[in-house]
N, C-alpha and C positions, 0 to 999 in steps of 0.2 A: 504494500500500500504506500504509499507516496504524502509522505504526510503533510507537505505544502500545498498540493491537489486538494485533500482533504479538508486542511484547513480553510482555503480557499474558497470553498463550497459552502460549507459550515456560516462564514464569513459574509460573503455574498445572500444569503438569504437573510443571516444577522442585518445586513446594511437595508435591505426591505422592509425588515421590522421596525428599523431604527426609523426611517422615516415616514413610514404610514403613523408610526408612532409620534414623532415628530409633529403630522398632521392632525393628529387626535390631541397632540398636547395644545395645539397652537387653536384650533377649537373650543376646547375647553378654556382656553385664555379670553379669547376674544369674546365668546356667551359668558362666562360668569367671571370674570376676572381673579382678581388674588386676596377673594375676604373670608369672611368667617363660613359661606356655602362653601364655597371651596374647601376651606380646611375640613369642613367636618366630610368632604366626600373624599377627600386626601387621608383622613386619619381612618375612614371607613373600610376604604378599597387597599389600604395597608395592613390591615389584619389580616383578612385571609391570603394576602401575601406574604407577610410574614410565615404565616402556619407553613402556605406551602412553600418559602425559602426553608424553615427549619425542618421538617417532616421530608417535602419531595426531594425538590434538589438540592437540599443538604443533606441532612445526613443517612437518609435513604439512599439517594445517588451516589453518594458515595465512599458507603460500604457494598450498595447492591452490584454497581457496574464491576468492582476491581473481583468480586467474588464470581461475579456471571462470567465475567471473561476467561480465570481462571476454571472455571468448573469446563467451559467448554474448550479451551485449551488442551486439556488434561482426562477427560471425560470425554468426549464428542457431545452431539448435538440434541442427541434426546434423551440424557440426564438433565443437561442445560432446560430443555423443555419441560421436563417434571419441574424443574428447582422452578420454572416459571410459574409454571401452574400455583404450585405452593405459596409462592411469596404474594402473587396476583390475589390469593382467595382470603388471605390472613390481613393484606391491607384495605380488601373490599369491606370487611367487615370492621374492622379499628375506622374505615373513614365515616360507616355510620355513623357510630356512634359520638365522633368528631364534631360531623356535621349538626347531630341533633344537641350534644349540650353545647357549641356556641351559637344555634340560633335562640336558644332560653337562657343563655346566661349574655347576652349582646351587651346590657348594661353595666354591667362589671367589669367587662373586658374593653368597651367604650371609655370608662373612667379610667383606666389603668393607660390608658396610652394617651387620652385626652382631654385629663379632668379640667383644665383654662378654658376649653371649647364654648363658646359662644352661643353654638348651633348641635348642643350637644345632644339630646332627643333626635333631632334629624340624624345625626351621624348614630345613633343605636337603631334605626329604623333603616337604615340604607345599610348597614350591617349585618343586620338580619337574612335582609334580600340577597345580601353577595356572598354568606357564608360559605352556601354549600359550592361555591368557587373552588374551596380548596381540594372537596373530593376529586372535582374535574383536572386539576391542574396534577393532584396526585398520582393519578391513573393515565396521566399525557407523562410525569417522569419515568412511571415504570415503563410502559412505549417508548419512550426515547432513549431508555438503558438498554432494552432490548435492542432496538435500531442499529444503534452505534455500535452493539459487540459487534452487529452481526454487520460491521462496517456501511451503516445506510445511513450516512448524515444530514439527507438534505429535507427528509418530512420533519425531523425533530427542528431544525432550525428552522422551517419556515411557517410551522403551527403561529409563532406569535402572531403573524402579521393577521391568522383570522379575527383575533383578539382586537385589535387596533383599527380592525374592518367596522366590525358589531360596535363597535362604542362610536367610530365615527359615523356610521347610521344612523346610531342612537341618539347620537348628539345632534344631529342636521334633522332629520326627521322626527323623531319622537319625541324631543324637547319642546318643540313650537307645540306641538299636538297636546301635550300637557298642560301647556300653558295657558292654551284655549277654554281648558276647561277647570282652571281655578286652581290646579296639581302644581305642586313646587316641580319647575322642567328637571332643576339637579337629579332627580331620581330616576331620567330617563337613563344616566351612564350607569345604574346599578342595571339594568334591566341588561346594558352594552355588556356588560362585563359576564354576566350571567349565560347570556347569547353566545359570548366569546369564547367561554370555558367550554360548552357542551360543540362547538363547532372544531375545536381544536382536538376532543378528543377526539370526534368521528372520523376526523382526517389519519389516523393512526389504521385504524380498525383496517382499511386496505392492503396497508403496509407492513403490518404485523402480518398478515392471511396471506400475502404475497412470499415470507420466509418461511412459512408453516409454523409462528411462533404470536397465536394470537390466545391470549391465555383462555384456560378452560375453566372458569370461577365454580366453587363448588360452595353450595351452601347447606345451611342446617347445621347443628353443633357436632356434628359426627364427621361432617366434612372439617370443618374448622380444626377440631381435634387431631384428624390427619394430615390437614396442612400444617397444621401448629408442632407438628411431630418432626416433620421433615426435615433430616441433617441442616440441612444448606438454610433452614429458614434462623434454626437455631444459630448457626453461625452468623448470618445477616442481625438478626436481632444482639448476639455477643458485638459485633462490629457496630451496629449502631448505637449501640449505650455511649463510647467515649465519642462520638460522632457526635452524635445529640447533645451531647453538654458542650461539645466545642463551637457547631451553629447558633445554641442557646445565648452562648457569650454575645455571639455578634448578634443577635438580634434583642438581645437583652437591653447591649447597647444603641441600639433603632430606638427599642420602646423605650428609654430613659431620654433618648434627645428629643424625641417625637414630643414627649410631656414636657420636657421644657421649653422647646418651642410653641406651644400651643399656649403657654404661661406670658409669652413674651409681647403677647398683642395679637389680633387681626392681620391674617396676611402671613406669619412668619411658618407658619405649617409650610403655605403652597410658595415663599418663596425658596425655600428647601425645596420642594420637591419639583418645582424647574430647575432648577438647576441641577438638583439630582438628575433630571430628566437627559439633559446635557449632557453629564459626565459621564453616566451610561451608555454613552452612545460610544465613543471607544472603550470601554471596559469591556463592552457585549461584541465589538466586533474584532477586538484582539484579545483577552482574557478566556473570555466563554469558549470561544470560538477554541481558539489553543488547548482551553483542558478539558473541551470535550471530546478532542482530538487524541489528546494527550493520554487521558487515562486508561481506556482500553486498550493500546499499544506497551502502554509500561507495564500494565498487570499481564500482560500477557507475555514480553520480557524477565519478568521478574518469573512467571510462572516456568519460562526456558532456562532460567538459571541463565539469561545474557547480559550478565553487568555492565559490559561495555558498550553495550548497544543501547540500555537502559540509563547512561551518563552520557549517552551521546542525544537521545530522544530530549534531555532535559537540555540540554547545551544548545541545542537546537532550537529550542524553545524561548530560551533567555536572550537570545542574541537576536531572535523576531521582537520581543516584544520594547528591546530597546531601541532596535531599530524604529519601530513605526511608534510608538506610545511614547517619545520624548519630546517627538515635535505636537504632538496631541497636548502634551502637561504644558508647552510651551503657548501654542493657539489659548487653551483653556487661560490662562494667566495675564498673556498678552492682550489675547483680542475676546474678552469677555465679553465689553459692553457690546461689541455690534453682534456677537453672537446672537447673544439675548433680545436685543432692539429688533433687530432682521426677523426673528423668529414668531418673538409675543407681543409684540408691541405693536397690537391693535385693539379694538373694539374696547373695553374694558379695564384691559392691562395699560394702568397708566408707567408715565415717566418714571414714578417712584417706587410701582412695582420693579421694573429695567434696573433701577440702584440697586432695589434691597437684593434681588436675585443675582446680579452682577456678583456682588462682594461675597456670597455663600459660592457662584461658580469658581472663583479665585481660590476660596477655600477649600476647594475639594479638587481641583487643578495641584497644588501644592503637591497632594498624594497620589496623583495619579498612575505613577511609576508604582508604587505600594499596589494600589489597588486590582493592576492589571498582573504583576507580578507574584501577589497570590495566587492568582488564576493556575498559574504555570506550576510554582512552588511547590503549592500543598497537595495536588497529585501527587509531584515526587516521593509524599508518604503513604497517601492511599491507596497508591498501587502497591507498596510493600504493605499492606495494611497494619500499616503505625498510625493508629489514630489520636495515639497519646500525647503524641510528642508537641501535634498542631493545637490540640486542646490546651495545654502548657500553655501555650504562646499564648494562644486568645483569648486565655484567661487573664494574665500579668497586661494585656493590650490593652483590655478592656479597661482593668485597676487604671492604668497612665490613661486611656483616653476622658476617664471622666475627671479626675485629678485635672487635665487641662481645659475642661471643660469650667471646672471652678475658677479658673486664671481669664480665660480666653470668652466665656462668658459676658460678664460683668463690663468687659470691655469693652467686644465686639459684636456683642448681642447674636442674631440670629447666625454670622457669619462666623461667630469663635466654634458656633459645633460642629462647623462644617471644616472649618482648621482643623478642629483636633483629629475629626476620622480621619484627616486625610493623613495629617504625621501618624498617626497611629498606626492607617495602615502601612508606612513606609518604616517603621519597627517594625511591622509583625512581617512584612516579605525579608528585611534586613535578616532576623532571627530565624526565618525559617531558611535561610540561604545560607547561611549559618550551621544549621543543624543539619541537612543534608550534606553539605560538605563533612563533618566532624564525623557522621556516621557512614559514610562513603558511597553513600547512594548516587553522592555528584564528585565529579573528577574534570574541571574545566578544562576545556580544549584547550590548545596553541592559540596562540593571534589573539587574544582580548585586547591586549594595548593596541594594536595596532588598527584591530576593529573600533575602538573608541574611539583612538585620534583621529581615522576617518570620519567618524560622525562628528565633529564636534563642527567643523566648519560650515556644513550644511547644516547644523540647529541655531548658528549666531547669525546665520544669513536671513533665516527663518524668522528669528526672535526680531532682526534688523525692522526686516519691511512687516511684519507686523504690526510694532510699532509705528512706524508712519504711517499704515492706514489708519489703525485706530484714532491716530490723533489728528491726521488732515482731510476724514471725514466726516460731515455732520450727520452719523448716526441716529441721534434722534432727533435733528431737524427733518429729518426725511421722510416723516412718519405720515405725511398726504402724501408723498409721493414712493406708494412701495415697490412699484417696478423698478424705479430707479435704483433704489436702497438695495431689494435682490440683486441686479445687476452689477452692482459693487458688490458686495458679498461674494456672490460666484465668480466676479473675476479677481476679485483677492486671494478666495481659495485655489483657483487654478493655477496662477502665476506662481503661488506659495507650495505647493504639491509639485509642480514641475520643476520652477526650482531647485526645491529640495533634493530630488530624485536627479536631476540633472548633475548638481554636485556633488552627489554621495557617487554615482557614477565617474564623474572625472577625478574623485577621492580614491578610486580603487575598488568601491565597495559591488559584487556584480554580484544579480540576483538570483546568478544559475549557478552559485557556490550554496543560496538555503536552497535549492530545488533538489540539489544533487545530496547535501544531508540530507533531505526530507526522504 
């Protein structure tokens, strides 16, 4: 397998998501701008996000994927199938019961992430509506574990983009329709998101039936008991205990800034989460992309006993994401404000929404290299299935991120909590690069110096004319005039992308030395 190809693919449907997503956000800016509706549908539609960060694609994903790959490694292909079966029937039944105590317990869980909410009733009522999101997104991570062993990367990657469909429908059609009739329209993106989950899963169900691995759910507690039996589910569940408490940290930390943001006034939720919005947009097309590439190739590595091959998959990996995510931390930092102005800055979204989310995107620019280089990192443990080691980290990250949170806070209001993840997360890729080295799972290649010096010229060239755009254009003067505004934006980004590339190219730097790793 060719894992530049792969990633590639992975990627490319990622960049689909990213901007239909983009379109849904910029939607959502323009119909209801950055106040207290917004936050309470921002701290809504974060719950069962969170669940399914913590539960699917955390720590489910991965301890399931490095164990699937390995069973079928070593196994063949219809023990892998039973183990499916198994794990498929024992999370159908854990996600009822999921689903049914947080649509009765909405208000508890409401006040735990957003007890300053303004519009808090509303955000337990649109809570309700999107719970059982998580079951849906749960049962798309198992599909997408399965996919990727069995090297099929491009339905998992482009599921988002149905998600991002259904709310922008929601939001263009079924908002006004609401409104007509006396209905707060914000509840139409609960209905979006609801749409979205159940479309995402059904795009699996082909795909799964096309490898002969579309799981066979058994129910009744007889069934349960036998899938609950099953070697491989036992080890998944051993595997996810230290998994679970390591996603828990970081989302621990979510729910702890989420509530302080929401303490902080009207607005500081949703200018978070534009600009969250933002920074995920290279996280998901170079991080994501990379370890979900990553993880099924090193478990299966690791499964061959090929160390070397397995220090070369991770080398491989780091020297991608510093290539392309340096000038990314650099745009994010540099050229914030027109980011954001070009983007959200209409209808709604005024000039002082553009400041507040500006200064949180700089703060989460700072970490950007963190953030993306977990992505890569913490594979490198969970295909050895060490889940302890990352748990460690994210626990001590967590203690330092809220610790700067008390400094960083107080000073810089909504944008110090977006500083701290971002250092935070640039200790916790630090230490985990760290800790792979020490235990010799990583053994760096030849050339890093001379791969660095290469890049540095093309990032100051980068950072150069960055700034001069930013500053000898009037980004938010331009806000009657948004053809204009896009039209600069795209040819900043073009000139700044070809450049770049032009002089990493005249640096030495050629892209058929990562194809030929890959």
């Amino acid at each position: 397998m060719n894992l530049l190809k792969a990633a590639s693919t992975v990627s490319l449907w990622t960049l689909l998501s990213r901007i239909t997503g983009l379109v849904r956000d910029q939607l959502i800016a323009a119909s209801f701008g950055a106040g207290a509706l917004t936050d309470a549908f921002n701290v809504a539609f974060r719950i069962p996000n969170l669940l399914r960060r913590l539960f699917a694609e955390g720590a489910f994903s991965s301890a399931f994927v490095p164990i699937l790959a390995a069973t079928r490694a070593t196994e063949g292909d219809e023990a892998t199938r039973r183990l499916v079966d198994a794990v498929a029937t024992v999370l159908f039944a854990a996600l009822l019961l999921t689903c049914a105590l947080g649509i009765v317990g909405a208000p508890v869980i409401v006040w735990m992430f957003g007890a300053g909410l303004q519009e808090l009733d509303l955000a337990v009522v649109m809570t309700r509506w999107m719970f059982p999101y998580i079951g849906f997104m749960s049962l798309v991570a198992l599909s997408a574990g399965i996919l990727n062993t069995w090297k099929r990367f491009a339905v998992p990657a482009a599921t988002p983009v149905l998600l991002n469909i259904a709310m922008i429908s929601a939001a263009w059609g079924l908002a006004p329709w609401l409104e007509r009739r006396g209905i707060q329209p914000i509840h139409a993106l609960s209905a979006g998101v609801m749409l979205g989950g159940a479309l995402q899963l059904a795009v699996q169900v082909p795909a799964l039936r096309r490898i002969g691995c579309l799981p066979r759910l058994g129910f009744g507690p007889a069934a349960w008991r036998r899938a609950w039996a099953h070697p491989g589910v036992q080890r998944l569940l051993t595997q996810m205990a230290p998994a679970l408490l390591g996603v828990s940290v970081a989302q621990l930390s979510l729910l702890i800034n989420t509530q302080i943001a929401s303490h902080l006034g009207p607005g500081a939720v949703s200018w978070l989460f534009f600009a969250d919005r933002l920074m995920e947009f290279p996280t998901a097309l170079l991080g994501v992309a990379l370890g979900v590439v990553l993880i099924p190739g090193l478990s299966a590595r690791r499964a061959q006993g090929d160390d070397a091959g397995y220090s070369a998959q991770l080398d491989w990996g780091l020297r991608l994401v510093l290539l392309l995510a340096l000038p990314c931390a650099i745009a994010l930092g540099l050229f914030a404000q027109p980011l954001v102005a070009v983007l959200f800055h209409y209808g709604r979204f005024t000039a002082d929404a553009v400041a507040m989310t500006e200064l949180a995107l700089r703060g989460y620019g700072v970490g950007l290299l963190g953030l993306i280089g977990v992505k890569v990192l913490a594979p490198g443990f969970f295909a050895q299935q060490d889940l302890r080691t990352p748990v460690r980290i994210a626990v001590v990250v967590l203690v330092f991120t809220q610790l700067m949170n008390l400094v960083f806070v107080p000073w810089l209001g909504h944008a110090g909590l977006a500083l701290s993840i971002g250092l935070g997360a640039l200790v916790n890729a630090t230490w985990l690069l760290v800790g792979l080295r020490r235990q010799g799972y990583y053994r760096p290649a030849p050339g890093w110096p001379l791969f660095v010096a290469r890049l540095l010229p093309a990032n100051a060239l980068l950072a150069a004319g960055l700034m001069w755009a930013a500053r000898h254009v009037d980004w938010l003067g331009l806000q009657a005039q948004p053809g204009v505004r896009v039209a600069w934006l795209a040819a900043t980004m073009a000139v700044s992308i070809v450049g770049y590339f032009a002089l990493l190219l005249a640096c030495g730097v050629r892209w058929r030395e990562f194809a030929r790793r890959a």
